[in-house]
Every structure is written in structure tokens, then in C-alpha cells.
DRENPA-3360 file (N, C-alpha, C; in nm, 2 decimals, always signed):
BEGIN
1 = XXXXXXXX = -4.49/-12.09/-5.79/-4.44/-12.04/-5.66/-4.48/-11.89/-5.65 ~ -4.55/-11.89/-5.57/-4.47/-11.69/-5.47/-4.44/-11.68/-5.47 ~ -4.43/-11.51/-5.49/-4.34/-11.45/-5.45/-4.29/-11.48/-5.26 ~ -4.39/-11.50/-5.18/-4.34/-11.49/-5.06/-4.29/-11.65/-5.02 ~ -4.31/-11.70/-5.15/-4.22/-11.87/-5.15/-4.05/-11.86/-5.20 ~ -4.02/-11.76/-5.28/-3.92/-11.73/-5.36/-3.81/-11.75/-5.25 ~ -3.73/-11.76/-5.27/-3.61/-11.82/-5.17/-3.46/-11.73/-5.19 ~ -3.46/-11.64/-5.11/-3.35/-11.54/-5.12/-3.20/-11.53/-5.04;
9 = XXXXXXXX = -3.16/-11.47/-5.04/-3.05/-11.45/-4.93/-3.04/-11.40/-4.80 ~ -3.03/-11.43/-4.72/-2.99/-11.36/-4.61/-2.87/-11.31/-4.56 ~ -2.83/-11.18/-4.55/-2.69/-11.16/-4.53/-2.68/-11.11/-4.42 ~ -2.55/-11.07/-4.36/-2.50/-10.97/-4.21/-2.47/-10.86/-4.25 ~ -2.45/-10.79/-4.18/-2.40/-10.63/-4.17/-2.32/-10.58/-4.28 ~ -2.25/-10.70/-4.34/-2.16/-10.65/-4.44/-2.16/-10.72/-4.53 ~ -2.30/-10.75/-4.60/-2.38/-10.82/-4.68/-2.27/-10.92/-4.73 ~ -2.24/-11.04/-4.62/-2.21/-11.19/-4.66/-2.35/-11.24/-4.66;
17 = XXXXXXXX = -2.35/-11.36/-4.78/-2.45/-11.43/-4.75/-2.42/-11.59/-4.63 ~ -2.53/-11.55/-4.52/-2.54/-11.63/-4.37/-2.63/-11.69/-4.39 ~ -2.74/-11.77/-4.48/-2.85/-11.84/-4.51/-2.93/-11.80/-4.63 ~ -3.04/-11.88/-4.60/-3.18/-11.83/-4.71/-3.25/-11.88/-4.64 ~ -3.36/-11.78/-4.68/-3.51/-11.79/-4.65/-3.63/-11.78/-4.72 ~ -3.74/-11.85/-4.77/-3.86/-11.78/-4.83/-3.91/-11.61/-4.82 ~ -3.89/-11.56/-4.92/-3.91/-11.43/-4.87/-3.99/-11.38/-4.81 ~ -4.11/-11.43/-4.75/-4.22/-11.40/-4.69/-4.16/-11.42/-4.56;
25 = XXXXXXXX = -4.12/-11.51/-4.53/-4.02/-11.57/-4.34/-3.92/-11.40/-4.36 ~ -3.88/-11.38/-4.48/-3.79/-11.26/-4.42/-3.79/-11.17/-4.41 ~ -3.90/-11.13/-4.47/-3.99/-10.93/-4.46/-4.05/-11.00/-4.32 ~ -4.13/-11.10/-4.28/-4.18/-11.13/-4.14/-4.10/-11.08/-4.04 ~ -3.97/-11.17/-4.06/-3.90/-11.18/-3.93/-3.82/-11.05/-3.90 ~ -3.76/-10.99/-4.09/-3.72/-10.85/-4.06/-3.54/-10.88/-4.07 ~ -3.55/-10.99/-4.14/-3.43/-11.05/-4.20/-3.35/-10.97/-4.29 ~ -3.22/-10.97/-4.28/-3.18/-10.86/-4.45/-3.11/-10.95/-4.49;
33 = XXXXXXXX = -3.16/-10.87/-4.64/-3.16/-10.91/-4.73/-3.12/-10.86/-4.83 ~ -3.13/-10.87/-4.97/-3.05/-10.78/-5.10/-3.18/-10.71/-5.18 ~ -3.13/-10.62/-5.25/-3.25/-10.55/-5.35/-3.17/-10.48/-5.43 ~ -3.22/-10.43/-5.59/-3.15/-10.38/-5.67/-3.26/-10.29/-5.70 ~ -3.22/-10.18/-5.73/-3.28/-10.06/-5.78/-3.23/-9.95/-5.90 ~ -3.33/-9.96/-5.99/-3.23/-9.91/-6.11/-3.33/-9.81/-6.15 ~ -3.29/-9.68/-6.18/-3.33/-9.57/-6.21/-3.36/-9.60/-6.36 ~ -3.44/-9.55/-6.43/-3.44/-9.59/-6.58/-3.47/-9.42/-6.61;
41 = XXXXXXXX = -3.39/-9.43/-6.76/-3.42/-9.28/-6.82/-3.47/-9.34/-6.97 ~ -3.56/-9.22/-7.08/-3.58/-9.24/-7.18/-3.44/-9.15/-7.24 ~ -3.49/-9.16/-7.35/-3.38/-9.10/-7.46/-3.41/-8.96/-7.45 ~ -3.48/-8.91/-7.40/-3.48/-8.76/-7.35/-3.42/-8.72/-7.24 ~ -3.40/-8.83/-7.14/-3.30/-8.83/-7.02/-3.45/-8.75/-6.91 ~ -3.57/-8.83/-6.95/-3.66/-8.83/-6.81/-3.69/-8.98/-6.76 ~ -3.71/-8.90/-6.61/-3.68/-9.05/-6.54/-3.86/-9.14/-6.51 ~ -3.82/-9.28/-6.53/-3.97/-9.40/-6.52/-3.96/-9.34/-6.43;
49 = XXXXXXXX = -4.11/-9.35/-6.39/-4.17/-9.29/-6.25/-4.31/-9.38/-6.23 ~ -4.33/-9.47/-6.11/-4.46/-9.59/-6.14/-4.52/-9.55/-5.97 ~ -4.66/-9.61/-6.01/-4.73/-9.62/-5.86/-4.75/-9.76/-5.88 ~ -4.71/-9.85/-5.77/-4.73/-9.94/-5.74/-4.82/-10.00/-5.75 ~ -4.93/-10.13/-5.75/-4.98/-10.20/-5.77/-5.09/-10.20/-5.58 ~ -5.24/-10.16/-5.51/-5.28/-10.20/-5.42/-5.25/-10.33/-5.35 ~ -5.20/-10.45/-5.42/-5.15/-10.57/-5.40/-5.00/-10.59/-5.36 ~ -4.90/-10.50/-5.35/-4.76/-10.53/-5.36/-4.78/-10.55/-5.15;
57 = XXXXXXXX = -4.69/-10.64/-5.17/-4.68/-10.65/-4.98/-4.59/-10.59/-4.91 ~ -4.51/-10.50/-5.00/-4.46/-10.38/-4.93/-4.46/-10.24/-5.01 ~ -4.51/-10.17/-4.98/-4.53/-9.98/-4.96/-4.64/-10.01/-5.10 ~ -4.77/-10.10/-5.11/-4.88/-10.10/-5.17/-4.88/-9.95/-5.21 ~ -4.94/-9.91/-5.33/-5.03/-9.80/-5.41/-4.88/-9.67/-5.39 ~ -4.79/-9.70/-5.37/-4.70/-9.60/-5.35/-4.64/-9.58/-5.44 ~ -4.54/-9.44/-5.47/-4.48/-9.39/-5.62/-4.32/-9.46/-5.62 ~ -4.28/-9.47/-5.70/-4.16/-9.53/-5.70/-4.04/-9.48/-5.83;
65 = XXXXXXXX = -3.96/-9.41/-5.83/-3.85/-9.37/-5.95/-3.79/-9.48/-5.97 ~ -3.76/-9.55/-5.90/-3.69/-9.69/-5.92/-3.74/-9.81/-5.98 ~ -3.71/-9.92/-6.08/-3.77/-10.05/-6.07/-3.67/-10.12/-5.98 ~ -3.70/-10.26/-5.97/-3.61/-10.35/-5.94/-3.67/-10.42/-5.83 ~ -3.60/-10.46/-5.77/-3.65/-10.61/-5.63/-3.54/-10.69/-5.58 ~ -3.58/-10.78/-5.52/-3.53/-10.87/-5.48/-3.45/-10.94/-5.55 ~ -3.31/-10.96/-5.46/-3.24/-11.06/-5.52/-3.21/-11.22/-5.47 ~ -3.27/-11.26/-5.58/-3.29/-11.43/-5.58/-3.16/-11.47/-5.50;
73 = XXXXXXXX = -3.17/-11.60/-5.44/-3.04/-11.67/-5.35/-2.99/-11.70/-5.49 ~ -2.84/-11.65/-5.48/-2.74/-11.72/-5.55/-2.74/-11.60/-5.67 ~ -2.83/-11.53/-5.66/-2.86/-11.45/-5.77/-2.74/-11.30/-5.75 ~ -2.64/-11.26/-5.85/-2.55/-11.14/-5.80/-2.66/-11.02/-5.84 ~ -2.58/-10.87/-5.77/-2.67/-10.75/-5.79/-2.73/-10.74/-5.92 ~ -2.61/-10.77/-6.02/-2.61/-10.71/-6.18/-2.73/-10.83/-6.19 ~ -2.72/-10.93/-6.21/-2.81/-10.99/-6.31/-2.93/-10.98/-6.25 ~ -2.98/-10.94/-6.10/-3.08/-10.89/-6.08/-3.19/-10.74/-6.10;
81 = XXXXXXXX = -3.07/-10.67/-6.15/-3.12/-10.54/-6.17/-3.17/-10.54/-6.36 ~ -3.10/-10.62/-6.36/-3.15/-10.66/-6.55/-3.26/-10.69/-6.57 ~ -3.25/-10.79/-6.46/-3.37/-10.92/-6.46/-3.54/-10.80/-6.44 ~ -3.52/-10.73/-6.33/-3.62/-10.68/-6.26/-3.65/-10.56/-6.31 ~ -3.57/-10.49/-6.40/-3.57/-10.39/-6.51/-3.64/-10.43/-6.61 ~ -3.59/-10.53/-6.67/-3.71/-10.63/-6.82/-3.78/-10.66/-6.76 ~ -3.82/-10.72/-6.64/-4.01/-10.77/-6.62/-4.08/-10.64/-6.59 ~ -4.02/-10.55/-6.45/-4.09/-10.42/-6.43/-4.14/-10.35/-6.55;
89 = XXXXXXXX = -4.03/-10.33/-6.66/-4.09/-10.24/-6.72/-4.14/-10.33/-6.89 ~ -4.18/-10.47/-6.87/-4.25/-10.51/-7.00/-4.14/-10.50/-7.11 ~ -3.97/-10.52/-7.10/-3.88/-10.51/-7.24/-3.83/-10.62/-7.23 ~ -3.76/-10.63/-7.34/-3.64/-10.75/-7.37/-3.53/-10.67/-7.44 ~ -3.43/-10.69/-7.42/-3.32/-10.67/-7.52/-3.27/-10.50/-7.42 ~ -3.29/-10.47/-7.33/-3.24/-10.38/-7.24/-3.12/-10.38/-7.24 ~ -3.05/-10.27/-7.24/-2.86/-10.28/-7.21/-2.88/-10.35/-7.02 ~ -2.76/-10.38/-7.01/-2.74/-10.44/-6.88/-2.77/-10.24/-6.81;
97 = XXXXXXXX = -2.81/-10.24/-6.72/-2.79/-10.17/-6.62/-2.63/-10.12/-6.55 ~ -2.59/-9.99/-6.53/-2.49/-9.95/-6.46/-2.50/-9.97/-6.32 ~ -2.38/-10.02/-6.29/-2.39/-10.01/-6.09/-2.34/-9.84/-6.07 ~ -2.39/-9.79/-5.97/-2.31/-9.65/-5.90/-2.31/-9.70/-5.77 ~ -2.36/-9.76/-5.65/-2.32/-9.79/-5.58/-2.45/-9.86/-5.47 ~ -2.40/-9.91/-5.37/-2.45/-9.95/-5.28/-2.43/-9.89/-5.11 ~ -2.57/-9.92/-5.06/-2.58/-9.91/-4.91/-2.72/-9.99/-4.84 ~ -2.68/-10.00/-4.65/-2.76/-10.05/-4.60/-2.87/-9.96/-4.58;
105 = XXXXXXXX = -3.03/-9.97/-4.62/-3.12/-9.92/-4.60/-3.18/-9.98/-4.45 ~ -3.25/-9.90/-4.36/-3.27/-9.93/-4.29/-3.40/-9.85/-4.21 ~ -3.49/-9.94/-4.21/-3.67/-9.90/-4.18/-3.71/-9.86/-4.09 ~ -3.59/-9.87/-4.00/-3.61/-9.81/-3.84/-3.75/-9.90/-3.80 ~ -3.78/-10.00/-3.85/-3.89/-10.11/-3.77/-3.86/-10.24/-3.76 ~ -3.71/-10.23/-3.78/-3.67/-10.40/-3.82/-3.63/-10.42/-3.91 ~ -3.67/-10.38/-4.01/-3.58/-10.44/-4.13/-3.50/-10.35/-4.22 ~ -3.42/-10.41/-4.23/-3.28/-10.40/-4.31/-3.27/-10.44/-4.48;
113 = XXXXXXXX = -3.21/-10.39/-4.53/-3.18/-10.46/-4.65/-3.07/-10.37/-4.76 ~ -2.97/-10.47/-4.78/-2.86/-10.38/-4.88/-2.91/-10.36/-5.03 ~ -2.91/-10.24/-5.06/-2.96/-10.19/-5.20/-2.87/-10.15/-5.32 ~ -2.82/-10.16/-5.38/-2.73/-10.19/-5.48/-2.83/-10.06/-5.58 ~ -2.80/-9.98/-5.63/-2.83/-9.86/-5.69/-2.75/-9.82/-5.89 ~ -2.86/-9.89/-5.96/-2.78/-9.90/-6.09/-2.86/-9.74/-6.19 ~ -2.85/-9.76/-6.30/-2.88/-9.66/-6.39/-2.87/-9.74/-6.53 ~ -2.97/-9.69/-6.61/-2.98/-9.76/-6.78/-3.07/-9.67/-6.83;
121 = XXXXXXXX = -3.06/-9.64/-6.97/-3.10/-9.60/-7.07/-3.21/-9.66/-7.14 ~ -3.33/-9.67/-7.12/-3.43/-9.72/-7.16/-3.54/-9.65/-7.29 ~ -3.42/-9.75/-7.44/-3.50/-9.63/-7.57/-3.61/-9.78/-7.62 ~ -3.67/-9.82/-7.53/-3.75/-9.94/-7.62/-3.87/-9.92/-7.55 ~ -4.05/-9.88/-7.64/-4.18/-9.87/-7.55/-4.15/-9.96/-7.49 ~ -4.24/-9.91/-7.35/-4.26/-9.98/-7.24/-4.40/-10.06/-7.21 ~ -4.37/-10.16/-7.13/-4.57/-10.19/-7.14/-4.49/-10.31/-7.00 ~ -4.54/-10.18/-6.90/-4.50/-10.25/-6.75/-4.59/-10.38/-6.69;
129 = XXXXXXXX = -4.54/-10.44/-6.62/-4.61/-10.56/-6.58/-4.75/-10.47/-6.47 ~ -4.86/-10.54/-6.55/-4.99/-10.49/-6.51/-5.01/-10.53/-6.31 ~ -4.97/-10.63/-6.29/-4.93/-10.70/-6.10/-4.83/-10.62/-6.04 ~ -4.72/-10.52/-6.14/-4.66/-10.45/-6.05/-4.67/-10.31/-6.09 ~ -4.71/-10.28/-6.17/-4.73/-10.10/-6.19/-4.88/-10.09/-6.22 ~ -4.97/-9.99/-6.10/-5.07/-9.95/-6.20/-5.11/-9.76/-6.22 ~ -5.01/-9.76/-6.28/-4.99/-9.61/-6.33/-4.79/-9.59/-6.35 ~ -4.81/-9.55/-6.47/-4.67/-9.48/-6.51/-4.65/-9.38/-6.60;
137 = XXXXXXXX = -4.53/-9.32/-6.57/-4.49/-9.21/-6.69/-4.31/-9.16/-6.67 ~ -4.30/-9.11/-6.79/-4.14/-9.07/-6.79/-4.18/-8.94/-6.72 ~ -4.10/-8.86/-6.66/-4.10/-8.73/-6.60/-3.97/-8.73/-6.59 ~ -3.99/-8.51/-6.62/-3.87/-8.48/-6.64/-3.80/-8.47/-6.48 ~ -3.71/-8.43/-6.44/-3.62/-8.38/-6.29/-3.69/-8.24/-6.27 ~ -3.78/-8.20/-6.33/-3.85/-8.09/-6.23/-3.96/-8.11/-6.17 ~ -4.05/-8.22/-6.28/-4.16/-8.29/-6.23/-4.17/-8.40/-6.12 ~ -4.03/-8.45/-6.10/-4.04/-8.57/-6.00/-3.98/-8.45/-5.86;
145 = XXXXXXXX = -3.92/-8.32/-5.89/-3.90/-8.25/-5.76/-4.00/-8.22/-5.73 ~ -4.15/-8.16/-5.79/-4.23/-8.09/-5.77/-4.35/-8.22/-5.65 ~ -4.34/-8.34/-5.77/-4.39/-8.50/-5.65/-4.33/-8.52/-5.57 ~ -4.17/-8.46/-5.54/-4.13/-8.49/-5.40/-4.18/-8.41/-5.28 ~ -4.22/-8.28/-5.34/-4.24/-8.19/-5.29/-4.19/-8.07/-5.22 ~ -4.04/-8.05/-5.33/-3.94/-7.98/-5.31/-4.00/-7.84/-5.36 ~ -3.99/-7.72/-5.25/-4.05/-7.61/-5.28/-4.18/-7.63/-5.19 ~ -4.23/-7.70/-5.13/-4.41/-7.68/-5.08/-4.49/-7.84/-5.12;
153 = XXXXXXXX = -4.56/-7.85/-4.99/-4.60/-7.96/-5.04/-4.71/-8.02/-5.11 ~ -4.77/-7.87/-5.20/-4.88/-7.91/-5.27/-4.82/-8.02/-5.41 ~ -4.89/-8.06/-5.42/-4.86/-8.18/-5.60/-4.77/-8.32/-5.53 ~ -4.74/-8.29/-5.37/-4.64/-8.37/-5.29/-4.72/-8.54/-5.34 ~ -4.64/-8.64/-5.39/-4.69/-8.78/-5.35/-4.60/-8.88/-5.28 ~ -4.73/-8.96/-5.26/-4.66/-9.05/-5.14/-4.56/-9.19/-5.21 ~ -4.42/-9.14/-5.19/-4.33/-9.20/-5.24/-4.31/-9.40/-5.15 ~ -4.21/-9.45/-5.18/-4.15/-9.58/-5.13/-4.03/-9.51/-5.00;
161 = XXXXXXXX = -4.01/-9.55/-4.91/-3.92/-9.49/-4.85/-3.83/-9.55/-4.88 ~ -3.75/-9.67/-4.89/-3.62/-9.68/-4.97/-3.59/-9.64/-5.08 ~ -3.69/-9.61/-5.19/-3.67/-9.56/-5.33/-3.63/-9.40/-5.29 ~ -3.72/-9.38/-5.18/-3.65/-9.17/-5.15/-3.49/-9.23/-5.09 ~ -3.45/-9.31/-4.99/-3.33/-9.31/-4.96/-3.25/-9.34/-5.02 ~ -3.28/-9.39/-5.14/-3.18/-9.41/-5.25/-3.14/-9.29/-5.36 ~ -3.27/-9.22/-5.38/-3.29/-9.11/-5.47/-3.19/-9.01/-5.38 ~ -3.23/-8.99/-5.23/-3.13/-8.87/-5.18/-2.97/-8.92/-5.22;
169 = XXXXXXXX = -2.98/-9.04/-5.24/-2.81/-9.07/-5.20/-2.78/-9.04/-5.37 ~ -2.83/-9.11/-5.45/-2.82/-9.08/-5.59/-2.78/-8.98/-5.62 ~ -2.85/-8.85/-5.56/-2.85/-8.74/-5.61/-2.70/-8.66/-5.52 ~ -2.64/-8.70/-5.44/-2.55/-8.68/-5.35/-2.41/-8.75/-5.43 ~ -2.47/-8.85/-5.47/-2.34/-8.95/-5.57/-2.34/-8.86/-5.69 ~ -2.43/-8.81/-5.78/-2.41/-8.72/-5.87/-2.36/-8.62/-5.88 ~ -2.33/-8.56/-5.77/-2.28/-8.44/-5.76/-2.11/-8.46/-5.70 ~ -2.13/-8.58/-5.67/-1.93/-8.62/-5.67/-1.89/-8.73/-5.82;
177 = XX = -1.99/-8.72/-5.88/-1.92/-8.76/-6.01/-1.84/-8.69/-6.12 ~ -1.77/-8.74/-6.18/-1.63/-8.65/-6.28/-1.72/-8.59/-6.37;
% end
């Protein structure tokens, strides 16, 4: 099967699930849907940092701080963010992922989709899936400011726009934690 055969959830405003659809019918139609996004840190506490694959059917050859994807129908946030953490990043035996929280991302072109926002500790090499990453590295929090292009936009790269709307929120949740 496809990925754009894969059969996901469709939810409302307040992410009930109201159907499924092949995921390709619902990036088409602009359907929402669920996604998990998990920040990964090494044991140095720098964060994966990947360029996408020219083939991905959404934000192709783009930077990404986040792994993660779609969440399968029937499938909850947690065991998706696990799931999509061990394939993304080529491991087994990964601690489950932390939740910090969720919100509705929204593309301003149609589509929607609620993002579920975890965190894990990642001390096992990595050897990312070749179809979804082709370029990675750990970087520290000065090096992924400097890619965002905080301060000027020379060294600036072209990020995922929900992975930046999750990073701003991330970093806004950090700063209200104990």
C-alpha cells in the first residue's frame, strides 16, 4: 500500500474522529487530520535536524527539527509518535516519546491538521530511513537558531512550516515549564 492509500482519520475542530479517508483524498481535499511530531535530542541534549527527501508529497527537500507523521485511523497520538520516531530515525528499542502538548496547525490554504507535540531522548546511532531523510545531523540550539535565521538571514534554511509552528510554540511551552 501507499502512503497516499494509508487510511487515516478525519476529525472536526475539536479533533473528534468524523470519518477516514485515504490519505491522499485528504491532503487533496484539505481534510484534517492528526500528526505527531517529536523533537529528538542526543545525550548531549542537541536536537535531530533532517532535510527531507525531493519525493515527500508535502514540503519536499525541506529542513525539519521534528520526526513524526501521520496518524493511522484508529491509531492514538502516543503510539504514533513512537512508531514514526523508530522508522524516521532507523532505531528500535527507543523510550516511548513525551507528550507536551497539542494544537490546530493551520496552512492558511485549506488544510488543517491537529499536531500533538512530544520530546525523547535519543542515545542509540541513528541510520534514518533513506525515502524520508536525505541529509541529517544533531545540532546544537545555537546552530538550529542561526538555520532559522535568528539574528540575519544569512546561513537562513528553508524549514517545514508546521515543524516552525510547532518549534515557536515549543519554545513558548518551555518557557512556562516548572
Amino acid at each position: 500500500m501507499s502512503a497516499a492509500e494509508e487510511i487515516i482519520d478525519i476529525v472536526d475542530e475539536d479533533d473528534r474522529v468524523i470519518g477516514q479517508r485515504p490519505r491522499g483524498e485528504a491532503y487533496a481535499r484539505g481534510l484534517r487530520h492528526r500528526c505527531a511530531f517529536v523533537l529528538v535530542r542526543d545525550a548531549e541534549g542537541r536536537i535531530f535536524v533532517h532535510r527531507r527527501t525531493p519525493t515527500k508529497p508535502v514540503f519536499p527537500s525541506r529542513y525539519d527539527m521534528f520526526v513524526g507523521g501521520v496518524v493511522g485511523a484508529g491509531e492514538s497520538y502516543d503510539d504514533a509518535a513512537h512508531r514514526e520516531a523508530e522508522e524516521e530515525l532507523g532505531v528500535s528499542g527507543l523510550p516511548r516519546p513525551t507528550f507536551l502538548f497539542k494544537f490546530l496547525y493551520d496552512d492558511g490554504a485549506g488544510g488543517a491538521w491537529w499536531s500533538a507535540v512530544y520530546e525523547v531522548r535519543c542515545e542509540l546511532p541513528v541510520d534514518p530511513q533513506a525515502e524520508e531523510v536525505a541529509w541529517h545531523a544533531f545540532l546544537t540550539e545555537d546552530e538550529v537558531k542561526l538555520r532559522l535565521g535568528e539574528g540575519g538571514s544569512e546561513g537562513r534554511w528553508e524549514w517545514v512550516p508546521d515543524g516552525l509552528a510547532a518549534y515557536e510554540r515549543l519554545k513558548a511551552y518551555d518557557g512556562h515549564r516548572p
